[in-house]
KEMAR-197579 format. One record per residue: residue number from 1; x, y, z of N, C-alpha, C in turn; chain. Coordinates in steps of 0.1 Angstrom, whole numbers, m for minus. Example, Ala and Ser with C-alpha at 12.3 -4.5 7.8 and 13.67 -1.06 7.14 Angstrom:
REM KEMAR-197579
[1,[132,m57,78],[123,m45,78],[132,m33,78],"A"]
[2,[128,m22,71],[137,m11,71],[129,0,79],"A"]
END
This chain:
REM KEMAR-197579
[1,[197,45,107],[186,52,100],[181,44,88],"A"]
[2,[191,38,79],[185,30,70],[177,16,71],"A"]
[3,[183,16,81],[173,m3,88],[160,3,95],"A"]
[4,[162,15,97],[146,21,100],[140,24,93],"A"]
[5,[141,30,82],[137,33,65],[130,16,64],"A"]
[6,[141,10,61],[140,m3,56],[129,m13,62],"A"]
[7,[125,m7,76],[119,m18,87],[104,m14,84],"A"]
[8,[104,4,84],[91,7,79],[86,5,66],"A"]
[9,[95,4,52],[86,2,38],[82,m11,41],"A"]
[10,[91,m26,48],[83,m32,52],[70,m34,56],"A"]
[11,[73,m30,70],[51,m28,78],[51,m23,67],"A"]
[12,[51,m16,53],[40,m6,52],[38,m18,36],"A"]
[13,[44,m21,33],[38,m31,23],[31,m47,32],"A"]
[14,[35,m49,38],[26,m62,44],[18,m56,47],"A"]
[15,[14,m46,57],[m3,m35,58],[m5,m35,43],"A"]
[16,[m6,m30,40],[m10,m21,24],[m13,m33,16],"A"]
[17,[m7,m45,15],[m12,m60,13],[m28,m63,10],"A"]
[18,[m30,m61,26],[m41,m63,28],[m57,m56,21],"A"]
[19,[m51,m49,18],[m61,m41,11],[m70,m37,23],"A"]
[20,[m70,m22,25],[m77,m14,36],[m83,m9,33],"A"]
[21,[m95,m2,41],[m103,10,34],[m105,19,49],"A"]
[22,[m101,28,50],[m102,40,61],[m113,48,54],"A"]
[23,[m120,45,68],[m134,57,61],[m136,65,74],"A"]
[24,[m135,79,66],[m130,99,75],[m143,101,70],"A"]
[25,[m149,111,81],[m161,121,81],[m153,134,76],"A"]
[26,[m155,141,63],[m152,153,61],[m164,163,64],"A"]
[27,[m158,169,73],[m165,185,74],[m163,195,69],"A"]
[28,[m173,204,61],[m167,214,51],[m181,224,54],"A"]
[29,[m174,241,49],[m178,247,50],[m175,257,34],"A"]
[30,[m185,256,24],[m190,259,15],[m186,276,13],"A"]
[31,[m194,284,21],[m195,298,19],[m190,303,33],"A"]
[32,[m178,311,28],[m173,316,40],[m181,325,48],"A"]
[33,[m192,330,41],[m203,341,46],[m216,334,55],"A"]
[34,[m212,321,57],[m219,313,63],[m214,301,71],"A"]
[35,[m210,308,83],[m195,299,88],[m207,289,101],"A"]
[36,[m217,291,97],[m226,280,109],[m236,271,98],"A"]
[37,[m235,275,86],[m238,261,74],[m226,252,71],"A"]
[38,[m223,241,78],[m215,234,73],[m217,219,67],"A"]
[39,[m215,217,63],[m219,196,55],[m209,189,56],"A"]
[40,[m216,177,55],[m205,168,63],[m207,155,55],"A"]
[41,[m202,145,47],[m202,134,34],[m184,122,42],"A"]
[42,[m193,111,44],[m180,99,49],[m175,94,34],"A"]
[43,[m161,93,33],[m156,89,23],[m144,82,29],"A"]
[44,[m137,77,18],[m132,66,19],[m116,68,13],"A"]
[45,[m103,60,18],[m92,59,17],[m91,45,10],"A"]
[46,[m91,41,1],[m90,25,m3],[m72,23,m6],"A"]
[47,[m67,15,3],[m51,13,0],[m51,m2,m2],"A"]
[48,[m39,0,m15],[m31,m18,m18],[m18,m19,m14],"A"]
[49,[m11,m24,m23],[3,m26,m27],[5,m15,m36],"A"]
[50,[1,m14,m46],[0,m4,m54],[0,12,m54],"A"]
[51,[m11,12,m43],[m13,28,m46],[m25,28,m33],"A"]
[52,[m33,41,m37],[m46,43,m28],[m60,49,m37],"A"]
[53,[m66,52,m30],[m78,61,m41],[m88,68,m26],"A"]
[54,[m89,78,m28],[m95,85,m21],[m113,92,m28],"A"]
[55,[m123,89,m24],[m134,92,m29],[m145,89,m23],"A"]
[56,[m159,95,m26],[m166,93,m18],[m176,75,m27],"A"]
[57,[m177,66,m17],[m183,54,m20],[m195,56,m21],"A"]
[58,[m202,64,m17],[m222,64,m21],[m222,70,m36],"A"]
[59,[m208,79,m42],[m207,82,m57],[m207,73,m61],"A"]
[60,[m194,63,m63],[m191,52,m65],[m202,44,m71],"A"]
[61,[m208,37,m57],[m225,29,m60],[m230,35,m74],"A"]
[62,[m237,51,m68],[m241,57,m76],[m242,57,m92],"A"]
[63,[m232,57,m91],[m221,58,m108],[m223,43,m115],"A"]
[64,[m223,34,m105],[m219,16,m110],[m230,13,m114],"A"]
[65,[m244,17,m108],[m254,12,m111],[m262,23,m124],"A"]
[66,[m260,35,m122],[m255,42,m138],[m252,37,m150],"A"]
[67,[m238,31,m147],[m228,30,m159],[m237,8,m161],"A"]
[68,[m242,6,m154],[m244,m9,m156],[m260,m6,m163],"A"]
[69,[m270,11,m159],[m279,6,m168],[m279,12,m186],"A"]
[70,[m267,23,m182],[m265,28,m194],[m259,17,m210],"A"]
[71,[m254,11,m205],[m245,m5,m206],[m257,m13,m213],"A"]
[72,[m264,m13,m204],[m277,m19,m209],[m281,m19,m222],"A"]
[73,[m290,m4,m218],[m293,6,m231],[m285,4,m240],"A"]
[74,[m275,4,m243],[m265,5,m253],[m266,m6,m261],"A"]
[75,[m265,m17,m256],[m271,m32,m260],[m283,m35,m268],"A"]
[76,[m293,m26,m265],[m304,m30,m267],[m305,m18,m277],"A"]
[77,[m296,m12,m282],[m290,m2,m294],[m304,7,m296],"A"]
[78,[m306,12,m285],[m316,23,m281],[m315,34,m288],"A"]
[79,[m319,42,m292],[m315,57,m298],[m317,66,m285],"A"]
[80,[m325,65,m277],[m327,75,m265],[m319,66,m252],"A"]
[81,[m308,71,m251],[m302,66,m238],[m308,75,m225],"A"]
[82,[m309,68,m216],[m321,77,m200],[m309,73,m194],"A"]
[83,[m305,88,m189],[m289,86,m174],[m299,90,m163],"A"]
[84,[m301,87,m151],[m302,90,m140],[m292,89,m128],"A"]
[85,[m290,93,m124],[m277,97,m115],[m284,102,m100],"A"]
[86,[m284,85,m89],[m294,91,m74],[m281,99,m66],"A"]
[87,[m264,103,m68],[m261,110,m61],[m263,119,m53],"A"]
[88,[m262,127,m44],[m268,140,m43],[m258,143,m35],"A"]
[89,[m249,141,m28],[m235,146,m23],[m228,160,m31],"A"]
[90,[m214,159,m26],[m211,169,m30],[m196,170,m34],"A"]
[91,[m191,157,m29],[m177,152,m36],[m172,144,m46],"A"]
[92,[m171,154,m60],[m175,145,m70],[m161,139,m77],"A"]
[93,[m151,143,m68],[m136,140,m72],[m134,131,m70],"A"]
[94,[m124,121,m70],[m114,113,m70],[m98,115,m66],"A"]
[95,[m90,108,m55],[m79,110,m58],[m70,96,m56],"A"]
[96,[m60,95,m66],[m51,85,m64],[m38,89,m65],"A"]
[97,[m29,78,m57],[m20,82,m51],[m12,68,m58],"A"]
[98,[1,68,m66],[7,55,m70],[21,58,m56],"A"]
[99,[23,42,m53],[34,36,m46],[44,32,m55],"A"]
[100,[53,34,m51],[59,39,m38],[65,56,m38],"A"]
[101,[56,63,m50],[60,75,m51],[55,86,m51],"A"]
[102,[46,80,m44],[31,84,m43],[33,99,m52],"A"]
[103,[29,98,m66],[27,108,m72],[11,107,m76],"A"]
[104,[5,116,m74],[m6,123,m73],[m18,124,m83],"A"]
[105,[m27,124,m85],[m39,125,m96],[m51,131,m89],"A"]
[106,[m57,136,m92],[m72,141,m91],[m82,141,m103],"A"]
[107,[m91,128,m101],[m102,128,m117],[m110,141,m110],"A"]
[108,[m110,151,m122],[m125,160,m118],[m132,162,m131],"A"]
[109,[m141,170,m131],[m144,177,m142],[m147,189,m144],"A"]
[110,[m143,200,m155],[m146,214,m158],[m155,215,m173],"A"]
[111,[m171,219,m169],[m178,223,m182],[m182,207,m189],"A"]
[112,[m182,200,m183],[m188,185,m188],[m175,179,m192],"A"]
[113,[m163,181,m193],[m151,174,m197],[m143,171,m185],"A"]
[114,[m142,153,m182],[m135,148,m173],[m119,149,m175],"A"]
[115,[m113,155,m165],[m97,155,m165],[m93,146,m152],"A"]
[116,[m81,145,m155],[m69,134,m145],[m59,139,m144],"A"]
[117,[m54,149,m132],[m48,161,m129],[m37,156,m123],"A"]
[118,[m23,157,m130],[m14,154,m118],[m8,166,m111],"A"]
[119,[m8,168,m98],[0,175,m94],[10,175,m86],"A"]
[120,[21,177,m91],[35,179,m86],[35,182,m71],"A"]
[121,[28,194,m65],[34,198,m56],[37,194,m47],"A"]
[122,[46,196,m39],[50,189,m26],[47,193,m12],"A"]
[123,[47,185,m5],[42,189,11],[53,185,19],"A"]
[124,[57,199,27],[63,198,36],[61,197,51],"A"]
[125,[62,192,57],[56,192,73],[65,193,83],"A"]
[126,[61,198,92],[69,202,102],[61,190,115],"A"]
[127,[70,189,119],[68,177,134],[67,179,143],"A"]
[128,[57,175,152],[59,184,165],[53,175,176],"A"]
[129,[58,177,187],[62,169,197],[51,160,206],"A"]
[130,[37,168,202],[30,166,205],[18,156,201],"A"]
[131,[11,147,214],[3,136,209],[m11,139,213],"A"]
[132,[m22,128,209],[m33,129,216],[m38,118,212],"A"]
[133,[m48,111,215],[m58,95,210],[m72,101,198],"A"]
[134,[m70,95,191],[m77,96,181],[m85,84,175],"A"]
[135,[m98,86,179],[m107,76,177],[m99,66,189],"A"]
[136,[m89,52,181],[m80,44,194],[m70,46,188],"A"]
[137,[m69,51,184],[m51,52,180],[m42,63,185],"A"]
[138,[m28,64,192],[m20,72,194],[m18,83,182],"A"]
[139,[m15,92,187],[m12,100,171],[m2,112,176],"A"]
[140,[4,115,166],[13,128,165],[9,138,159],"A"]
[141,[11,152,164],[12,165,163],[19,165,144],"A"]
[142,[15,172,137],[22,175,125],[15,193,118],"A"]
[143,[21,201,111],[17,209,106],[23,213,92],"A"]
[144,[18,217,83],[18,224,69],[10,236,65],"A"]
[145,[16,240,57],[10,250,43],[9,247,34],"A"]
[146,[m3,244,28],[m7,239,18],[m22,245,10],"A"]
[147,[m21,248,m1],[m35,246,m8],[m38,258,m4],"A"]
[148,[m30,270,2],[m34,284,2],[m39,281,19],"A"]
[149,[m39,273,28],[m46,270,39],[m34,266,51],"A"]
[150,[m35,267,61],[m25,260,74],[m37,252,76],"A"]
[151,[m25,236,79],[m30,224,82],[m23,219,97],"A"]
[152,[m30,215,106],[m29,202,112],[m31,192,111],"A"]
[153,[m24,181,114],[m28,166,107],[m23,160,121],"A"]
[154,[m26,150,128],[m26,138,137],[m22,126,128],"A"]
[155,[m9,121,128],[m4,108,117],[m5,98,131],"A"]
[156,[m4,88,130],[m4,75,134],[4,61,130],"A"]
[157,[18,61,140],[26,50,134],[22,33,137],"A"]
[158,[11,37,145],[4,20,146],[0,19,130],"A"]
[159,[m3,27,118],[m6,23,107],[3,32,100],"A"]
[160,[17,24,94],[26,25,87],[23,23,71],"A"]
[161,[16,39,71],[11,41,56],[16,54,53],"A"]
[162,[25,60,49],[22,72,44],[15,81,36],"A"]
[163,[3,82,38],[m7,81,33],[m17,88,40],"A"]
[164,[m30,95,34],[m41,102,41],[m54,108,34],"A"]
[165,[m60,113,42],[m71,120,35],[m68,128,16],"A"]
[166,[m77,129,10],[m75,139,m1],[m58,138,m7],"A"]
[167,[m54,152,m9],[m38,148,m19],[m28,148,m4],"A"]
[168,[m29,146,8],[m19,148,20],[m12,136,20],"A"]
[169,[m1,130,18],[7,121,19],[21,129,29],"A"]
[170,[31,115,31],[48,120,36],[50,122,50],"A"]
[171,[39,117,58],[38,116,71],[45,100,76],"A"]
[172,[53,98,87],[57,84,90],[44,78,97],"A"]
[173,[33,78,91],[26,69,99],[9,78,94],"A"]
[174,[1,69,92],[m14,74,84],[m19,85,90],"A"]
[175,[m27,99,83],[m32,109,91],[m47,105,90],"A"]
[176,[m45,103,106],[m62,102,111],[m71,110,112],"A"]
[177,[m67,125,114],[m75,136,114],[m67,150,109],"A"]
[178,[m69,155,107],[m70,168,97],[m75,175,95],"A"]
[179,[m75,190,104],[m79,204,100],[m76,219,94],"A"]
[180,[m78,223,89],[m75,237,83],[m75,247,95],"A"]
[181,[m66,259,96],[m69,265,108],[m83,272,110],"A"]
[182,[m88,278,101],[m100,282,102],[m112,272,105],"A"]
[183,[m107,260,103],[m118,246,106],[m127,251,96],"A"]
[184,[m128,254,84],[m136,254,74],[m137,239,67],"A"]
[185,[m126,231,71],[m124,219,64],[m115,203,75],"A"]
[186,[m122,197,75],[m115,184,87],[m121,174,79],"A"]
[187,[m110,164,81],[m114,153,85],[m108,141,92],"A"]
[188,[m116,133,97],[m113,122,108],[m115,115,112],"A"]
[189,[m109,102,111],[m107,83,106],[m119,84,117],"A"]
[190,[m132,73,108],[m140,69,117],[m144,53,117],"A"]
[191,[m137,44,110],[m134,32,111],[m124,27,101],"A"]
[192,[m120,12,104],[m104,5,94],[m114,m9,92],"A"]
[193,[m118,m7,78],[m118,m24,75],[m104,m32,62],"A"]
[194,[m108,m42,67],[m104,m49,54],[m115,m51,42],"A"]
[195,[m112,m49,31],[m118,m48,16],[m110,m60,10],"A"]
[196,[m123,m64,m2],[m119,m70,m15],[m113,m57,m24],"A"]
[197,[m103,m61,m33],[m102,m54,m43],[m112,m49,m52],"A"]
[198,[m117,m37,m55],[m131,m37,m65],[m122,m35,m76],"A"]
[199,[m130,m35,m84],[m128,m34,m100],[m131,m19,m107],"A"]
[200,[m126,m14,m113],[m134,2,m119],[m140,m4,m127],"A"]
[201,[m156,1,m127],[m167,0,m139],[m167,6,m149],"A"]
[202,[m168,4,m158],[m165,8,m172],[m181,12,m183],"A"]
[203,[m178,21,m186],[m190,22,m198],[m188,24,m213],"A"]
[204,[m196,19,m226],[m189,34,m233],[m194,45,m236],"A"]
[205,[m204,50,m226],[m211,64,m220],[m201,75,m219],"A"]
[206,[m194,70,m211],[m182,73,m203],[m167,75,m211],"A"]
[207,[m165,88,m212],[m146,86,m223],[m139,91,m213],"A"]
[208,[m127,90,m216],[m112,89,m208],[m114,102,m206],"A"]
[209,[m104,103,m196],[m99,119,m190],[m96,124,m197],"A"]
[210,[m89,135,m198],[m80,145,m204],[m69,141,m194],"A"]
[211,[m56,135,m195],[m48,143,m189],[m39,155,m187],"A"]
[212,[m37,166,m175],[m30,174,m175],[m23,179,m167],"A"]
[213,[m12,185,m165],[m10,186,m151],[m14,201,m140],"A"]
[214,[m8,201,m135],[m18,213,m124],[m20,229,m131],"A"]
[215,[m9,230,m136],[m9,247,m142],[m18,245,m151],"A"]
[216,[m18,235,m158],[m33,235,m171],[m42,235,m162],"A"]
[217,[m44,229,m156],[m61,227,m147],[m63,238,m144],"A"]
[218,[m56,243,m141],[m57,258,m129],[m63,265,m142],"A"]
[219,[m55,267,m156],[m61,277,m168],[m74,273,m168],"A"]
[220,[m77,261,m174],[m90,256,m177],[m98,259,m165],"A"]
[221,[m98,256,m154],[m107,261,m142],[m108,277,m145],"A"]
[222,[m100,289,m146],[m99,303,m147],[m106,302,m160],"A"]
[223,[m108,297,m166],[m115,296,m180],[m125,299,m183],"A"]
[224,[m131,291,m175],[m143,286,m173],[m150,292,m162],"A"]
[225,[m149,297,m151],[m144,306,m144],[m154,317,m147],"A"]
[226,[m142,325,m159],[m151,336,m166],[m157,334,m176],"A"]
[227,[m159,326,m180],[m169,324,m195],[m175,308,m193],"A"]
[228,[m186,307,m181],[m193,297,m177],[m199,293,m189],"A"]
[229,[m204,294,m197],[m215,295,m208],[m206,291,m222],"A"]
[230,[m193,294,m221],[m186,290,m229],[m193,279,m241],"A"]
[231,[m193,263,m233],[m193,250,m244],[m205,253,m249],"A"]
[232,[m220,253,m239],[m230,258,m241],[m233,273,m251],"A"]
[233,[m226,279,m255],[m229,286,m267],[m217,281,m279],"A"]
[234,[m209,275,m276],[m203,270,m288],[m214,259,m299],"A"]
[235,[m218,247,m286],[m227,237,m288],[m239,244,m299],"A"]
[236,[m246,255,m296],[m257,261,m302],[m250,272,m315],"A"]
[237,[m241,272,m315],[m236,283,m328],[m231,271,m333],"A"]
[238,[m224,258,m333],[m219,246,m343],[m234,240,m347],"A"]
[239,[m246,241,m341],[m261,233,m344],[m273,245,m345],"A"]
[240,[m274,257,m354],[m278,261,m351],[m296,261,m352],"A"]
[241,[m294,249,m353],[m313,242,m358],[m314,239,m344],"A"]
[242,[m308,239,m331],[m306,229,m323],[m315,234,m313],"A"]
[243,[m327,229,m309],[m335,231,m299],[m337,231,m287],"A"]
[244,[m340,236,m276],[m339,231,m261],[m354,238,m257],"A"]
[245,[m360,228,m249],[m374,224,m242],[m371,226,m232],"A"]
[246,[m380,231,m222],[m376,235,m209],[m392,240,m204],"A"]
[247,[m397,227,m197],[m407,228,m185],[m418,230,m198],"A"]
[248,[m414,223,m212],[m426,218,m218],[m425,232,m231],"A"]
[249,[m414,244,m228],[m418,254,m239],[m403,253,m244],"A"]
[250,[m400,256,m259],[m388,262,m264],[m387,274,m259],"A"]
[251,[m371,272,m258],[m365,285,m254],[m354,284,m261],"A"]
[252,[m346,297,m266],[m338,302,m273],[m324,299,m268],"A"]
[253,[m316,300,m277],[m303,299,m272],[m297,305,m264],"A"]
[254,[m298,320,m266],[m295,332,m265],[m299,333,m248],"A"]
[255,[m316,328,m241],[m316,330,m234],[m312,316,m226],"A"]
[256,[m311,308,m230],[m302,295,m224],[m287,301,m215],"A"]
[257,[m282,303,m225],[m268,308,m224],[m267,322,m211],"A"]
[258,[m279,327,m213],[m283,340,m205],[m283,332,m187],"A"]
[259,[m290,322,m187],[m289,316,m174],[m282,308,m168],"A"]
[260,[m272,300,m175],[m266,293,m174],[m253,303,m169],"A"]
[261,[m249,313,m177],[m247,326,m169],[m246,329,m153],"A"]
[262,[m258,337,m156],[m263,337,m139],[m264,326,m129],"A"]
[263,[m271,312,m130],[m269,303,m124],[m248,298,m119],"A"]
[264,[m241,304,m130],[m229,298,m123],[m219,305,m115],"A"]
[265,[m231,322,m124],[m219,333,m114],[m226,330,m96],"A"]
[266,[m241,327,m92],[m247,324,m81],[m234,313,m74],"A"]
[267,[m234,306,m80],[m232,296,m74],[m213,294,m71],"A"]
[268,[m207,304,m78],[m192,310,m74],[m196,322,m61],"A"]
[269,[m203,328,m60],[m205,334,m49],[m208,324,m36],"A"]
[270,[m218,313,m38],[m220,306,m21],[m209,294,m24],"A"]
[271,[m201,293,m36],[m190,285,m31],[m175,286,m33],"A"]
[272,[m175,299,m21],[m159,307,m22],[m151,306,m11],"A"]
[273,[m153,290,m6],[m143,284,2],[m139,269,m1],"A"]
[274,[m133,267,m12],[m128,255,m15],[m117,255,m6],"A"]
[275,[m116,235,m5],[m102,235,1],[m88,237,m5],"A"]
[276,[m92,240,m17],[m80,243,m26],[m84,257,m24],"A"]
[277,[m78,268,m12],[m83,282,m17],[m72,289,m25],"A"]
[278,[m61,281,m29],[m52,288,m37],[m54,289,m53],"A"]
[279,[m70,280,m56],[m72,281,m68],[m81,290,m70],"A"]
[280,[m86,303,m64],[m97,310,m61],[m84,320,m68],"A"]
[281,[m74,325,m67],[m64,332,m73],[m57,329,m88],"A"]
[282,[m59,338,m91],[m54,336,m106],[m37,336,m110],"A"]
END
């Protein structure tokens, strides 16, 4: 058992060497009251020696050519910095996974403030006997509970990674596809290249995370939650000369705060199927 242990960190660091990038079509379904609207965004597994990073690459771009004109501006010691941002997706997370212990991170953000989330929890999976071809790869049967959700996963020991989509790791071999039982949420390997190492872009637009670990995120998410409007009327009671234009007229704080309101309780109603549904509970 140990020369098997031993044979697979092996493959899995001479693979992982190479620097990979597995890119999965995720399928998701937003509003559970709308189970025939679903969206669908290709992202990417980027693995080293080191670690992995899971995220969507058209943000990425997005973000680089952002942060390189903001960079600019900064230079040219502009007083009016112009952000435009051509994303329009809808995965605006990040996750990294460090080797060989693979302990966990998720960059997100709550109310304009970026955090770097570690979460502990652990995934247990159960094994099961069963195979099928996936994309070309052999694969095995695996299942979990996780994230408030039952998972099936298809791992693959032709790619001795333990490693996968989003926070799923602890499988003997990469998970190629992955669904929730309700199929509100999948995804599944739709090509393997080899990559150069990139570099993270850097601004000073852009400040560090918060780090925290999961129980704080969870507060701050429930926070925010119910007091959407929160920063937004703190912002205007610390400035209170502080003006906002809107479609060419002032408007008031008071009614600022008033819609920003309503726009986020709307928008917690068509989006009350995260794949985290265990964070929908308090």
């Amino acid at each position: 058992m140990k020369y098997c242990c031993a044979l697979l960190l092996l493959l899995f660091l001479n693979f992982s060497a190479q620097n990979q990038r597995f890119i999965y079509e995720y399928k998701f379904i937003t509003d559970s009251t709308k189970r025939n609207v679903a969206q669908s965004e290709l992202l990417v597994l980027d693995v080293n020696a080191k670690g992995s990073k899971f995220y969507s690459y058209e943000k990425y771009k997005a973000d680089s050519v952002t942060s390189a004109e903001v960079n600019k501006q900064f230079a040219t010691k502009s007083n009016d910095i112009l952000v435009k941002n051509t994303y329009n997706g809808s995965i605006r997370y990040s996750i990294t996974k460090n080797y060989p212990d693979f302990k966990t991170f998720m960059k997100t953000s709550v109310a304009g403030d970026d955090y770097n989330v570690w979460d502990e929890r652990e995934i247990e999976w159960k094994i099961l006997p069963e195979t099928e071809t996936v994309a070309t790869f052999k694969a095995q049967k695996a299942e979990t509970k996780m994230f408030g959700r039952i998972w099936t996963a298809w791992f693959t020991n032709e790619i001795p990674i333990q490693d996968g989509p989003y926070k799923f790791r602890g499988l003997p071999g990469l998970i190629v596809k992955l669904q929730d039982k309700t199929l509100s949420h999948s995804f599944e390997i739709k090509s393997v290249r080899n990559i150069v190492p990139q570099t993270e872009f850097k601004s000073a637009f852009i400040e560090k995370p918060i780090d925290v670990d999961y129980s704080k995120y969870k507060k701050i998410f429930w926070e925010n939650r119910k007091d959407p409007a929160k920063s937004l009327r703190l912002m205007i009671n610390e400035n209170p000369t502080f003006k906002i234009v809107k479609n060419g007229q002032e408007v008031s704080g008071e009614q600022m705060v008033r819609e920003r309101e309503k726009s986020a309780k709307e928008a917690q109603k068509k989006n009350n199927n995260p794949l985290e549904l265990d964070l929908l509970k308090e």
